[in-house]
C-alpha atoms as a printed R data frame, in Angstrom:
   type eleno elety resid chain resno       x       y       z
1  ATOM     1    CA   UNK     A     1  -7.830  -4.537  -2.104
2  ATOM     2    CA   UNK     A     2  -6.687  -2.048  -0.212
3  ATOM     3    CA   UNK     A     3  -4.557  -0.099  -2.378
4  ATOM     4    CA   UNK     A     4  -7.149   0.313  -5.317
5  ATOM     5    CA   UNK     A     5  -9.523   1.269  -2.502
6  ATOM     6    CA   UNK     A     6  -7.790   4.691  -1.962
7  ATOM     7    CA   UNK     A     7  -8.951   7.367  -3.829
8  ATOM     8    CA   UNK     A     8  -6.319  10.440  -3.049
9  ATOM     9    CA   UNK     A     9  -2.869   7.817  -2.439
10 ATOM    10    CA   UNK     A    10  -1.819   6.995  -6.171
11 ATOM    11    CA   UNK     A    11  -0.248   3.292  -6.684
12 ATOM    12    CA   UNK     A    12   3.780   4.561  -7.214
13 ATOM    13    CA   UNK     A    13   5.994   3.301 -10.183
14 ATOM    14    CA   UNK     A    14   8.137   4.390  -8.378
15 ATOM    15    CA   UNK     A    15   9.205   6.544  -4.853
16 ATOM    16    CA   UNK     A    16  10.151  10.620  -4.815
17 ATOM    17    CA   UNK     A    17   7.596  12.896  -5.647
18 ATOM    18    CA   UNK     A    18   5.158  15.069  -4.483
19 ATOM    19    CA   UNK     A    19   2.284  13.441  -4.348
20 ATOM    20    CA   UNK     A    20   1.158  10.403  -1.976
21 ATOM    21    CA   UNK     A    21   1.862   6.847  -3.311
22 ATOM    22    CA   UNK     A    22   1.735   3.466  -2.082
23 ATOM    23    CA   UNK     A    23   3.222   0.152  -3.289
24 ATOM    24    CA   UNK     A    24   3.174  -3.441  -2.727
25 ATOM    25    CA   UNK     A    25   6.918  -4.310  -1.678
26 ATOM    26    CA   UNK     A    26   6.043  -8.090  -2.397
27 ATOM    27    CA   UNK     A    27   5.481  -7.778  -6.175
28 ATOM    28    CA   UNK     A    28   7.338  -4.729  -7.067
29 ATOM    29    CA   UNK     A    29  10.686  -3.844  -5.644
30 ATOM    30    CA   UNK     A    30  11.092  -7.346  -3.679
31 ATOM    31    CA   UNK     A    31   9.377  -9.627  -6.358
32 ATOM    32    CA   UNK     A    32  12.444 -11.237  -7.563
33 ATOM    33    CA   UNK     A    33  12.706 -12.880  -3.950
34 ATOM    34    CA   UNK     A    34  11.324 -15.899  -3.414
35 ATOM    35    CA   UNK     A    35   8.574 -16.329   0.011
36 ATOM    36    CA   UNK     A    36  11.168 -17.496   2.575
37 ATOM    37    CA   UNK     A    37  13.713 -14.494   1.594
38 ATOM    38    CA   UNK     A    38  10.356 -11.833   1.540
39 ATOM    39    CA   UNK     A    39   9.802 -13.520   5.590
40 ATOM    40    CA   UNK     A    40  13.470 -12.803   5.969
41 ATOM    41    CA   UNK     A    41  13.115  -9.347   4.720
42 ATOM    42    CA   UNK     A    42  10.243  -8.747   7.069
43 ATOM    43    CA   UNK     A    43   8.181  -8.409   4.124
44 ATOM    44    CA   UNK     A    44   4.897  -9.760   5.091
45 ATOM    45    CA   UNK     A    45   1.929 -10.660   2.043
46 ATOM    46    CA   UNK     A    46   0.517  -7.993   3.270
47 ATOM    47    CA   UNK     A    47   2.340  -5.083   3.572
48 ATOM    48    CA   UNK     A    48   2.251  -1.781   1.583
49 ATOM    49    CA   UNK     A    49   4.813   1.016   1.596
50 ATOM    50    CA   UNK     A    50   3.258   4.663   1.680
51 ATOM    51    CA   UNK     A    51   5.251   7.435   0.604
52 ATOM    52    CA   UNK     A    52   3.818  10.487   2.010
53 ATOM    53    CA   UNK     A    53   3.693  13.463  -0.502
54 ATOM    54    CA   UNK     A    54   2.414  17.063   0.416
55 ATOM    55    CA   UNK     A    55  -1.300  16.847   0.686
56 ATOM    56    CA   UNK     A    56  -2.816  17.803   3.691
57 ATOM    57    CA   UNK     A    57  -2.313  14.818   6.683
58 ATOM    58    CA   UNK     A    58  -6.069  14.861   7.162
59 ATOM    59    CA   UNK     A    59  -7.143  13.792   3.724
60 ATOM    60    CA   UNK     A    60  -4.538  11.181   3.858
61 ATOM    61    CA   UNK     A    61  -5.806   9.923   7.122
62 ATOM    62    CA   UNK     A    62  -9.526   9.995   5.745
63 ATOM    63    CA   UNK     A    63  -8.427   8.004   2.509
64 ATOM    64    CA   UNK     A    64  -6.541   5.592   4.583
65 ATOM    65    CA   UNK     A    65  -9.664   5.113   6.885
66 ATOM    66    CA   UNK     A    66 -12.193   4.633   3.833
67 ATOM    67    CA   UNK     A    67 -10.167   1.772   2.563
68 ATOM    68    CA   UNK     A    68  -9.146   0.292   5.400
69 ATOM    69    CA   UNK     A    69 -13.315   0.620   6.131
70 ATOM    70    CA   UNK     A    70 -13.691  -1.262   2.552
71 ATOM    71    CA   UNK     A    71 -11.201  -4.181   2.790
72 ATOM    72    CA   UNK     A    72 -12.976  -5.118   6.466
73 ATOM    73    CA   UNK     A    73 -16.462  -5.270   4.977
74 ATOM    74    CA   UNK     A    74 -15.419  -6.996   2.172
75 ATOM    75    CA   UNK     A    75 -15.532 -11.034   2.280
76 ATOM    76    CA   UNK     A    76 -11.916 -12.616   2.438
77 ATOM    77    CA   UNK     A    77 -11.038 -14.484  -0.707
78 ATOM    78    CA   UNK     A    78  -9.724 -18.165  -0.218
């Protein structure tokens, strides 16, 4: 929820370029790991990897807020 909440942070294909991205380690580059090897990883469910690009730290931190802002208000699913 949170990563198609941002608006300026694209979702990467991959890392490297110039622009802000952010990816799901658990179901891209660590998906062929099974849950116990993710834990061992430190790979949580929940974590996302941003790759900071050149845009301007204050949009990124106002993108960042504004989804974070929209996964709190929005019920958890079970």
């Amino acid at each position: 929820a949170f990563m198609t909440g941002l608006r300026l942070i694209l979702n990467a294909g991959s890392l490297g370029g110039t622009e802000s991205t952010v990816m799901h380690p658990a179901t891209t580059s660590h998906r062929h790991l099974d849950a116990k090897a993710l834990r061992e990883a430190g790979i949580s469910p929940d974590m996302v990897r941003i790759a900071v690009g050149v845009e301007h730290p204050a949009d990124l931190w106002v993108d960042v807020e504004q989804s974070l802002d929209k996964v709190a208000r929005t019920p958890a699913m079970t």
